[in-house]
C-alpha positions as CSV (number, residue, x, y, z in Angstrom):
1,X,14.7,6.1,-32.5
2,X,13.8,5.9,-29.2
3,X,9.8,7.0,-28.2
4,X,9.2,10.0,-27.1
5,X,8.5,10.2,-23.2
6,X,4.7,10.8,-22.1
7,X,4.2,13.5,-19.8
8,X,3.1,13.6,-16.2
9,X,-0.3,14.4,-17.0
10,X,-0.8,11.9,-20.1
11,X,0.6,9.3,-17.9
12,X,-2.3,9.9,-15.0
13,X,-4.6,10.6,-17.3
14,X,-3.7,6.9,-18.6
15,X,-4.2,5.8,-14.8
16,X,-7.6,7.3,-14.4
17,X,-8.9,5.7,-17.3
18,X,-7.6,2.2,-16.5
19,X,-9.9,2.4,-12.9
20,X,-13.0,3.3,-11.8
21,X,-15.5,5.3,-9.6
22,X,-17.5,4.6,-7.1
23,X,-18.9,6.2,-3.4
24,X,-18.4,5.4,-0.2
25,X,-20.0,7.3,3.2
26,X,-20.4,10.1,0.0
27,X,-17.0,10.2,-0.5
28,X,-15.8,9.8,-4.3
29,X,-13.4,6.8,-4.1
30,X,-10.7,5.4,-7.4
31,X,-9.6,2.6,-7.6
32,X,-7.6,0.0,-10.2
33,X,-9.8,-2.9,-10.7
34,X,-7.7,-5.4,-13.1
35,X,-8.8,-9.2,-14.3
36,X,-11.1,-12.0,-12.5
37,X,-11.3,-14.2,-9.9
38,X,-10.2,-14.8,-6.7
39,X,-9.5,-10.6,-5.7
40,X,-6.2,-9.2,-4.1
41,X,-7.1,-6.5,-2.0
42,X,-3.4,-4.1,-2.1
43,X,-3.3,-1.8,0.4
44,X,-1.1,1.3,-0.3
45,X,1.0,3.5,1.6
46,X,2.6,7.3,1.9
47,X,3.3,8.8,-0.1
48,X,1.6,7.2,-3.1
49,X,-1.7,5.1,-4.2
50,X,-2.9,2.8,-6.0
51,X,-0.7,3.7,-8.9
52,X,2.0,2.3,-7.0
53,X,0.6,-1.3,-7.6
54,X,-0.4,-1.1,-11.2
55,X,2.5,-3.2,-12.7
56,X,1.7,-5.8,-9.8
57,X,-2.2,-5.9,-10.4
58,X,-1.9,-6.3,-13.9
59,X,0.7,-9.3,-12.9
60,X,-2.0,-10.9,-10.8
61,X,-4.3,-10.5,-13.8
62,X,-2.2,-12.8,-15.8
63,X,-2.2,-15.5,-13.9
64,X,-6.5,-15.8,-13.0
65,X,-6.9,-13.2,-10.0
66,X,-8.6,-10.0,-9.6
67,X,-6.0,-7.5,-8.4
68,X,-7.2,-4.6,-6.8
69,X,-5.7,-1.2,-5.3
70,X,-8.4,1.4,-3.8
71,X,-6.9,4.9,-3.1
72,X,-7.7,6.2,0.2
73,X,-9.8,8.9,1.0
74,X,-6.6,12.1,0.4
75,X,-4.4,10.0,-1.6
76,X,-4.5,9.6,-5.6
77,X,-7.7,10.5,-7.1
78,X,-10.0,9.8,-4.2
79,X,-11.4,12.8,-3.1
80,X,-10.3,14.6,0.5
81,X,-12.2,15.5,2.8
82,X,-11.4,18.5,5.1
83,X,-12.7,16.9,7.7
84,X,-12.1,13.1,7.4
85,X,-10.6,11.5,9.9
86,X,-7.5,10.3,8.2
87,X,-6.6,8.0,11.5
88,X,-5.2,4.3,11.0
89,X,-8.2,3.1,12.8
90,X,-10.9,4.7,10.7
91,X,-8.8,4.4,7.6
92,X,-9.4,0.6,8.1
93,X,-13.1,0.8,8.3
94,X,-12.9,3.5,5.4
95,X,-11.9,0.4,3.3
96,X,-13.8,-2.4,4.4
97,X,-16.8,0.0,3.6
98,X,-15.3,-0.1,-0.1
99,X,-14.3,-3.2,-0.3
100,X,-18.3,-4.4,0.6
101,X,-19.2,-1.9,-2.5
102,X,-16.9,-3.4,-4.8
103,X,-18.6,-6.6,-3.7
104,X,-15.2,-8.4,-2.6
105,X,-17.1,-10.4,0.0
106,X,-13.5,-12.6,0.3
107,X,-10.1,-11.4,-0.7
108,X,-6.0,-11.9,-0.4
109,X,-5.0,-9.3,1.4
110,X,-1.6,-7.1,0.5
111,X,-0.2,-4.4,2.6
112,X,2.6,-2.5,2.4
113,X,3.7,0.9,4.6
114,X,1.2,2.9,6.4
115,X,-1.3,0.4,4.5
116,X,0.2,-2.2,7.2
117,X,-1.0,-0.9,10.5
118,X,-4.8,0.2,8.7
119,X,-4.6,-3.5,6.9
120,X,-3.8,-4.7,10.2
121,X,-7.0,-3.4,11.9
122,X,-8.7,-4.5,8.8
123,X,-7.9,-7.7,9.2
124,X,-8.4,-8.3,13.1
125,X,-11.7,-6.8,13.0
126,X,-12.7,-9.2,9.9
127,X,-10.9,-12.2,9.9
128,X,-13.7,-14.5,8.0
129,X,-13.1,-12.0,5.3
130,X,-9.3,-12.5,4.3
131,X,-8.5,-15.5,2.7
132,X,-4.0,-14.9,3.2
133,X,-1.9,-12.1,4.3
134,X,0.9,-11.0,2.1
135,X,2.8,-8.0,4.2
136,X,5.5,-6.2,2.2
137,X,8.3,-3.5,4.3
138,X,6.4,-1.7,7.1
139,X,5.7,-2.3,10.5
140,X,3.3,-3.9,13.2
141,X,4.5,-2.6,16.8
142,X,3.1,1.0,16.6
143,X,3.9,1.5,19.9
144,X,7.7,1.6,19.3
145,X,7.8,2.7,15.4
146,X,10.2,5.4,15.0
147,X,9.5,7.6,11.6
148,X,12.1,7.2,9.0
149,X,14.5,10.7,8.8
150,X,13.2,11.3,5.6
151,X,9.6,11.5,6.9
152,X,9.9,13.3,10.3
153,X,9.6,16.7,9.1
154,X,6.5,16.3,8.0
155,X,5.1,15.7,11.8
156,X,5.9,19.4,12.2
157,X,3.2,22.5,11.9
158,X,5.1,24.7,9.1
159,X,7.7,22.6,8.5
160,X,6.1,20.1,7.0
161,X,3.9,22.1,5.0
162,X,7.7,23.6,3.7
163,X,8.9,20.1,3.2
164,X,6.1,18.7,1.0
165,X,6.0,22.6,-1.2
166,X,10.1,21.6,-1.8
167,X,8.7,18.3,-2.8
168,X,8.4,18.7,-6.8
169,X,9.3,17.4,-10.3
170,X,13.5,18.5,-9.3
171,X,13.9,17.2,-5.9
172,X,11.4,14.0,-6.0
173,X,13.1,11.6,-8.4
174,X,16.0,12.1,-6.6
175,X,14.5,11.0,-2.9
176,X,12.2,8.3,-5.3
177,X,15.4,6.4,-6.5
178,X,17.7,6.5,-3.1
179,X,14.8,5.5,-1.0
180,X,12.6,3.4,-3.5
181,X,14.7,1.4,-6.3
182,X,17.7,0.3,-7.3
183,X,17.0,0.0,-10.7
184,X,14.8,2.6,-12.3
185,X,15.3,2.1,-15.7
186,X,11.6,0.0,-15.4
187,X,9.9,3.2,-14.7
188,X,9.9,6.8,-16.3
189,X,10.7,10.5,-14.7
190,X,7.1,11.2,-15.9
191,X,6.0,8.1,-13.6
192,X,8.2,8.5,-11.0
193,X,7.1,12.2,-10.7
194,X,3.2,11.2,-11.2
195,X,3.8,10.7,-8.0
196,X,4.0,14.2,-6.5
197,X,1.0,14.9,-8.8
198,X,-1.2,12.4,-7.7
199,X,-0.2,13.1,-3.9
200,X,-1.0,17.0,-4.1
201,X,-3.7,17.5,-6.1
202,X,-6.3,19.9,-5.3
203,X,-5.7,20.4,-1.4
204,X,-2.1,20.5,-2.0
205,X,-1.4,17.4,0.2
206,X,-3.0,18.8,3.1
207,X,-4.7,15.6,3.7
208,X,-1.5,13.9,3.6
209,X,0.2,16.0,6.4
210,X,-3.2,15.1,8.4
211,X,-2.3,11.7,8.4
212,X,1.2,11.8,9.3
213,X,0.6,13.8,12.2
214,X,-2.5,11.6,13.6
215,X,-0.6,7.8,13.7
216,X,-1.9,5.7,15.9
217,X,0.5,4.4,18.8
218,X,-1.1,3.2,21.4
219,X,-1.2,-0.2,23.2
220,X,-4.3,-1.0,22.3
221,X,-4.1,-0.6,18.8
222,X,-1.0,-2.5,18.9
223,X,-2.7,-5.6,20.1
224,X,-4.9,-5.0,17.1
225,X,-1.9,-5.6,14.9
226,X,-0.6,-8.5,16.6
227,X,-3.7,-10.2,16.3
228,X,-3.9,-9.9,12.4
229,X,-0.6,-11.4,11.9
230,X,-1.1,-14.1,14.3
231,X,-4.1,-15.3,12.9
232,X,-4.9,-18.4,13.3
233,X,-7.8,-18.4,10.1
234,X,-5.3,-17.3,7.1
235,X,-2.2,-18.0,6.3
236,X,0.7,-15.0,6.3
237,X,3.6,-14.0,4.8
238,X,6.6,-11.7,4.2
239,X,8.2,-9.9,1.5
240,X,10.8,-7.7,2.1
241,X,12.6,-5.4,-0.7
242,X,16.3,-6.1,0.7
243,X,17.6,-2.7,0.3
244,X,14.9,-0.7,2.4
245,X,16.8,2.0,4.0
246,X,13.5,3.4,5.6
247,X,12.4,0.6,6.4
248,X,14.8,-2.0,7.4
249,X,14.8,-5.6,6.7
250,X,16.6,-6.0,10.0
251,X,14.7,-4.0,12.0
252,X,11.5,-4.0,10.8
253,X,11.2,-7.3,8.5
254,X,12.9,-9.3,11.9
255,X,10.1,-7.8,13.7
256,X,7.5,-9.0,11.7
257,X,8.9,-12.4,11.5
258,X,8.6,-12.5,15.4
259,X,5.6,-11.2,16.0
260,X,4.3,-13.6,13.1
261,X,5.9,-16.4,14.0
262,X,7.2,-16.6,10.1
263,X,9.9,-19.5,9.8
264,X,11.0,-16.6,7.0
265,X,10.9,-13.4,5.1
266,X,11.1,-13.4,1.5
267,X,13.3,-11.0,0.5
268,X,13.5,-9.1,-3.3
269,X,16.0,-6.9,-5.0
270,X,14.8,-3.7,-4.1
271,X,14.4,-0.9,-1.9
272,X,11.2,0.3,-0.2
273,X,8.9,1.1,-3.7
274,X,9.5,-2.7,-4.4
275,X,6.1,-2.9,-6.3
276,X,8.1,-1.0,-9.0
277,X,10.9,-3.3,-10.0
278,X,9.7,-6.6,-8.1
279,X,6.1,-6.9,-9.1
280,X,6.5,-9.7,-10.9
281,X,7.8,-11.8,-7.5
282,X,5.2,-10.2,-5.4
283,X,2.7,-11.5,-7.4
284,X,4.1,-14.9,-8.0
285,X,4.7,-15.1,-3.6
286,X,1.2,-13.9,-3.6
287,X,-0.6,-16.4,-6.1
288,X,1.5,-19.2,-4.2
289,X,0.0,-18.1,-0.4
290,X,-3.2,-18.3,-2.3
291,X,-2.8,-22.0,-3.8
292,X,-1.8,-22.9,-0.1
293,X,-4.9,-21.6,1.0
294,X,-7.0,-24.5,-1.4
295,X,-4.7,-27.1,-1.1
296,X,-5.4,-27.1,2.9
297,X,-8.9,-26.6,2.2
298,X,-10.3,-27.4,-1.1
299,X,-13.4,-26.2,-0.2
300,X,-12.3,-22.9,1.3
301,X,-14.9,-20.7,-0.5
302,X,-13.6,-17.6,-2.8
């Protein structure tokens, strides 16, 4: 007989207990904290959290490295400040700051989405802090990003605020599988919808429309991004989930292999959630960036 399927809220409550509290700037931050050793910082995206990286955290875990996911500040179970400013820019510094509290002084650094562009400015503005760069489907020229379909609405007063209240247990597994997997029988409809749970919350993903409407896409900020992925002090690399359809791997992985200078991108069977049915070759691709990282400098200090 098969096991009876948790709910939404056991499943979060789960989550919770699996991470931990601390503050930053006052704000009550969450994040997933699994294993020892050398940390991997994972950066998420919209519209999800930390929880999106559990299976690949506790995958790092196994083999000797810290993994680490921090929910930002309107996302997950961080809090959500009215009056935050939920920019890419500040969004970077928001996690530096928590980064410093959780005492990750040097870390592997993972992006993936919106977490791209605000990992980006992380890493330009503190280069001596990232040890490698794994990037997984998102973007780097800000100035010519075009939303995914899918996602436009929500850059609209009133509309978006419709789209995310149609957003819910009925319609969301049905967007989470065409854009996010191509195999979901990994994950439950309790997880998959944990989702929507952990994006509303108690400002009813108010703080989520806030940053879809503020993305940075100016020139400057641009540069910024360019200058992470063509560091010169950490290694870098791709990985693509194949089957993106937001965000395509020959649109948007090509770019980031140019900009870059990547001889490739690794690609995985997936679509654009890849952290949910690839976490096992994420974290092998990032555990190998990070042995390249000792055998060019043994002494290279964690």
């Amino acid at each position: 007989m098969a096991n009876k399927e948790k709910s939404v809220s056991k499943v979060i409550e789960e989550h919770e207990a699996s991470g931990t509290y601390f503050e930053v700037d006052g704000i009550k931050t969450f994040a997933l904290k699994y294993g020892r050793g050398e940390p991997a910082l994972c950066l998420h995206g919209v519209p999800t959290s930390s929880f999106l990286y559990r299976k690949v955290l506790r995958s790092l875990e196994k083999k000797g490295y810290k993994g680490v996911s921090i929910d930002m500040p309107g996302f997950g179970l961080s809090d959500r400040p009215e009056r935050f400013d939920y920019s890419f820019s500040n969004l970077a510094d928001f996690i530096y700051k928590a980064a410093k509290v959780l005492k990750l002084k040097k870390f592997h650094l993972v992006v993936h989405d919106v977490g791209g562009p605000i990992g980006f400015a992380l890493a330009a503005r503190h280069a001596n802090r990232i040890m490698s760069l794994t990037i997984l489907n998102t973007w780097v020229d800000v100035v010519n990003f075009k939303k995914p379909v899918v996602m436009r609405p929500f850059e609209k007063r009133v509309l978006g605020e419709a789209e995310l209240k149609m957003m819910s247990h009925l319609t969301w597994p049905v967007m989470f599988k065409q854009m996010g997997v191509i195999n979901s029988s990994n994950i439950s409809l309790s997880e998959i919808n944990a989702y929507v749970d952990l994006l509303k919350r108690e400002d009813h993903g108010k703080a989520f429309l806030k940053l879809m409407r503020n993305y940075d896409s100016s020139e400057a900020f641009r540069d910024l991004c360019y200058k992470a992925v063509q560091s010169k002090e950490y290694p870098v690399q791709a990985i693509w989930g194949a089957s993106d359809p937001s965000l395509q791997l020959e649109t948007y992985g090509k770019e980031i292999k140019e900009v870059a200078g990547l001889k490739e991108v690794h690609t995985l069977r997936s679509r654009h959630f890849l952290q949910e049915e690839a976490w096992l070759g994420i974290a092998d691709k990032i555990v190998d960036l990070a042995k390249s990282v000792h055998l060019k400098n043994p002494k290279k200090e964690a």
